[in-house]
C-alpha positions as CSV (number, residue, x, y, z in Angstrom):
1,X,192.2,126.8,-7.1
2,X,188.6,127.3,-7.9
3,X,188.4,123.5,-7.2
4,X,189.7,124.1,-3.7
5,X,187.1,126.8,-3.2
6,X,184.3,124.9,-4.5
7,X,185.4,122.3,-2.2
8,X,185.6,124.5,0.5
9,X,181.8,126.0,0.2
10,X,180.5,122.6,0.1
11,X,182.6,120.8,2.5
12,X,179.9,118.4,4.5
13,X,181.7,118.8,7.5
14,X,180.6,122.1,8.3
15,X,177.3,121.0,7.9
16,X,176.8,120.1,11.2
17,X,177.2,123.2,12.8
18,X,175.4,125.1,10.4
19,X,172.3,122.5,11.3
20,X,173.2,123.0,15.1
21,X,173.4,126.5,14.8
22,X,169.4,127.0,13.1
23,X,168.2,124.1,15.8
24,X,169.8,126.5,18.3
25,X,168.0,129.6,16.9
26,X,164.5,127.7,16.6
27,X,164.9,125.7,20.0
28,X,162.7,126.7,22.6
29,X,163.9,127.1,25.9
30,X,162.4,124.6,28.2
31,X,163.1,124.5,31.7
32,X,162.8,121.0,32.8
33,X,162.7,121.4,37.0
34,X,160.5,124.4,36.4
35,X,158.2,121.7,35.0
36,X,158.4,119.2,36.9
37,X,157.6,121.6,39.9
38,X,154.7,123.3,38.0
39,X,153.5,119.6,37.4
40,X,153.6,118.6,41.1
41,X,152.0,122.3,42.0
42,X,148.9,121.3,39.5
43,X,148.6,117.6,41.1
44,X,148.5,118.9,44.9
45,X,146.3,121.7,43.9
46,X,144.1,119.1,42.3
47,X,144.8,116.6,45.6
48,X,143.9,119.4,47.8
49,X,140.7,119.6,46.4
50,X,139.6,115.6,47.1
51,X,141.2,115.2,50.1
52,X,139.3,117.7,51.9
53,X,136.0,115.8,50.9
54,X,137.5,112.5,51.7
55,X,138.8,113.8,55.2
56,X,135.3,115.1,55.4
57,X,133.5,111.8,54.8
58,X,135.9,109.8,57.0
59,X,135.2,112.2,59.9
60,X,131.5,112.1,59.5
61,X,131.9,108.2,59.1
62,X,133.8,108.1,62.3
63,X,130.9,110.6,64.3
64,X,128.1,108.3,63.1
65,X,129.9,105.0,64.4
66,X,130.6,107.5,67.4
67,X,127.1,108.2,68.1
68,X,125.6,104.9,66.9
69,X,127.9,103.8,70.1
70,X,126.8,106.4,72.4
71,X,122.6,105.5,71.6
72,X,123.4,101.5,72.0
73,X,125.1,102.3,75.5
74,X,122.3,104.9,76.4
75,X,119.7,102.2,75.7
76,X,121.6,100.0,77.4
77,X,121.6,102.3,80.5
78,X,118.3,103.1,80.4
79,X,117.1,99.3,80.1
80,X,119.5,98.7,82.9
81,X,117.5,101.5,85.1
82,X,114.3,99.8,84.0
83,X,115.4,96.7,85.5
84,X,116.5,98.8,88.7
85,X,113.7,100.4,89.1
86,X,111.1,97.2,88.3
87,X,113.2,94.9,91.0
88,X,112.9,98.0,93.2
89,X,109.4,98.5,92.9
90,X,108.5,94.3,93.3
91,X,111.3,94.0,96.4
92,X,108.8,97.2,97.7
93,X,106.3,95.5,97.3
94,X,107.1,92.2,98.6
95,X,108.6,93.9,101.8
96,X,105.3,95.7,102.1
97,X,103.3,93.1,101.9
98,X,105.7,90.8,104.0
99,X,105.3,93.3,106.6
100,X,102.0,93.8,106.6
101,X,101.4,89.9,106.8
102,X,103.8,89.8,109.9
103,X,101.6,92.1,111.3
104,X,98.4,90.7,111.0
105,X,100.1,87.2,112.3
106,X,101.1,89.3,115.5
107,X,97.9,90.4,115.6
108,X,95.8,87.4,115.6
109,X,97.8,85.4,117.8
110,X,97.3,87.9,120.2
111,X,93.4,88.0,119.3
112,X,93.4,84.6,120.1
113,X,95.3,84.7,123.6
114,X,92.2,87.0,124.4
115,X,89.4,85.0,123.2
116,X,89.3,83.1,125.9
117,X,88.6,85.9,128.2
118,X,85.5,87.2,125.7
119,X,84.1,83.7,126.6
120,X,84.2,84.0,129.6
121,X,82.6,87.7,129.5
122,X,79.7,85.5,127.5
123,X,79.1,83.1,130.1
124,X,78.8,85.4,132.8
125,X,76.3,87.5,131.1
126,X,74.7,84.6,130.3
127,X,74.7,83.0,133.9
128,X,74.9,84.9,136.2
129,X,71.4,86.2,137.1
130,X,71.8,89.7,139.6
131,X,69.1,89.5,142.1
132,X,69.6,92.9,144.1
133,X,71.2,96.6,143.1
134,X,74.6,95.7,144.2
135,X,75.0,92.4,141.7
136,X,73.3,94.7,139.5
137,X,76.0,97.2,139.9
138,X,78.6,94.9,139.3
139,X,77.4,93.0,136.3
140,X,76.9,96.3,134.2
141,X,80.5,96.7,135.6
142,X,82.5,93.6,133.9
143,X,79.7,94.2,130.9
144,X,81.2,98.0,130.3
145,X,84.6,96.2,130.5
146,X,83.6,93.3,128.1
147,X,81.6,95.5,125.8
148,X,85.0,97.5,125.6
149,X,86.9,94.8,124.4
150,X,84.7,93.6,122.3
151,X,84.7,97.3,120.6
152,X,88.6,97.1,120.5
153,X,88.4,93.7,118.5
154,X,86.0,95.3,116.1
155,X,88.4,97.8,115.4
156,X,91.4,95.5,114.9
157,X,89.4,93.8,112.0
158,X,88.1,91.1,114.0
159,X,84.5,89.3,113.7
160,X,82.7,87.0,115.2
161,X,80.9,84.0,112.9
162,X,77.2,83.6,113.2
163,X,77.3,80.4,112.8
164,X,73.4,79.1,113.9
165,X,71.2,78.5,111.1
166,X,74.0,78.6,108.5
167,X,74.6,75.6,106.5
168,X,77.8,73.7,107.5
169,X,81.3,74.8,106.1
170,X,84.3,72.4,107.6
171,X,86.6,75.6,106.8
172,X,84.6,77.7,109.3
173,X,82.6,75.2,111.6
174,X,83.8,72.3,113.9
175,X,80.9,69.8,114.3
176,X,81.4,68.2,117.7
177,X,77.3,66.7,117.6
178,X,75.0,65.5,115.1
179,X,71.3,65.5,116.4
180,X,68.7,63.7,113.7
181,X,65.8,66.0,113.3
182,X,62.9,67.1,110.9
183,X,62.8,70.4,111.7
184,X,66.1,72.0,110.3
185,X,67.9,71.3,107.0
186,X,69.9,67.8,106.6
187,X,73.9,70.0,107.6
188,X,72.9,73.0,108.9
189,X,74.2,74.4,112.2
190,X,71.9,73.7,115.0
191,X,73.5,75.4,117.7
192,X,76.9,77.2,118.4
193,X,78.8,75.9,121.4
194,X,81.8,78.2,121.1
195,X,81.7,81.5,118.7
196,X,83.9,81.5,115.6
197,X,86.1,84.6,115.0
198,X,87.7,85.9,111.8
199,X,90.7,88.3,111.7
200,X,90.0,89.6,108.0
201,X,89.9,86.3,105.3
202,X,92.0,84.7,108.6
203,X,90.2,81.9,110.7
204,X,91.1,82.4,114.1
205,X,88.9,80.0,115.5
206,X,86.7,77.4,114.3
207,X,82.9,77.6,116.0
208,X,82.3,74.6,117.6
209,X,78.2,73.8,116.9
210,X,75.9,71.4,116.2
211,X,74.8,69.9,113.0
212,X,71.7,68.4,111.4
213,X,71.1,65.4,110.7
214,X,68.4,62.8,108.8
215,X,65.4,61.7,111.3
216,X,66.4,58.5,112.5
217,X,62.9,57.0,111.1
218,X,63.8,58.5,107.5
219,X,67.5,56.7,107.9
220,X,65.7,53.2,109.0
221,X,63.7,53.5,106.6
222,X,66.4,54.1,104.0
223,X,68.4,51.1,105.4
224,X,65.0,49.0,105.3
225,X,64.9,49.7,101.9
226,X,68.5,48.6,101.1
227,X,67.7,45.6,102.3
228,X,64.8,44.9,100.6
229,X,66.7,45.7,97.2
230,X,69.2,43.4,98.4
């Protein structure tokens, strides 16, 4: 009997709960999904706090390719105006001056339809001799009229070459004699035949003159010579 007892206070298999029943008493109580969830709160809170910068960085990233985009394709534009504006100004420019050389060509062929009538205004005044009142009358007549003309030229930008006593330029002067003489300079203009005339820089009209030439003693002479060194 007391056996049985003794048995029965130390049986091991009550053991068990006895251990269960003090791990149960000093257990804490943990609640697993409240963890979890307070686990994911602490990580987005702690996300929320990069991502913000990073969204921030990305954005600003994104602006300055944004407006390094926008300054490339302004100073693309404004090189393209510059290039507008330069072929602009030179196709001005070249009009302008196209024009304006169009209108000095009008205006010298007509100066020279006219110069033949000038000429003939010279010779007259240099010919024609009045002897009473009434040829006087007249010539002072056709002289106002030529002396007009000759005022309109002026003002149209043309002048006449004085040629005599100038030394001979082939791009002004047409030499239609030669006379040997001492008594001007070997190639300068003896005499003017036909007056020159210049529209500006333009030659309208070669003067036709007469040129100087070597004595014909000093040019024998000079052959002479040859000969002799021959």
């Amino acid at each position: 009997m007391v056996d049985d007892i003794h048995q029965t206070e130390h049986d091991p298999s009550s053991e068990p709960e006895e251990i269960e029943e003090i791990l149960e008493e000093d257990a804490v109580d943990l609640d697993f999904d409240n963890f979890v969830e307070a686990a994911a709160a602490t990580v987005e809170v702690a996300e929320a706090g990069v991502a913000p910068a990073a969204a921030d960085a990305a954005a600003l990233a994104d602006l300055e390719r944004q407006v390094a985009g926008l300054k490339a394709q302004l100073e693309d534009r404004a090189n393209q105006s510059m290039r507008i504006a330069a072929d602009f100004e030179n196709y001005r420019k070249r009009t302008s001056k196209e024009k304006d050389d169009l209108a000095n060509q009008i205006k010298g062929d007509t100066v020279i339809e006219l110069l033949p009538v000038v000429d003939n205004f010279e010779r007259a005044r240099s010919q024609i001799k009045p002897q009473t009142e009434a040829e006087m009358t007249i010539h002072k007549s056709y002289q106002s009229v030529y002396k007009q003309l000759v005022e309109t030229l002026k003002r149209l930008g043309v002048s006449a070459m004085r040629a005599e006593g100038q030394e001979f330029d082939p791009l002004l002067h047409e030499a239609v004699m030669r006379e040997p003489t001492a008594e001007h300079p070997e190639g300068s203009v003896i005499e003017e035949f036909v007056r020159g005339y210049q529209l500006g820089d333009r030659v309208l009209r070669h003067a036709m003159v007469k040129v100087a030439a070597p004595p014909e003693n000093l040019a024998d002479g000079g052959e002479a010579a040859a000969d002799v060194d021959q």
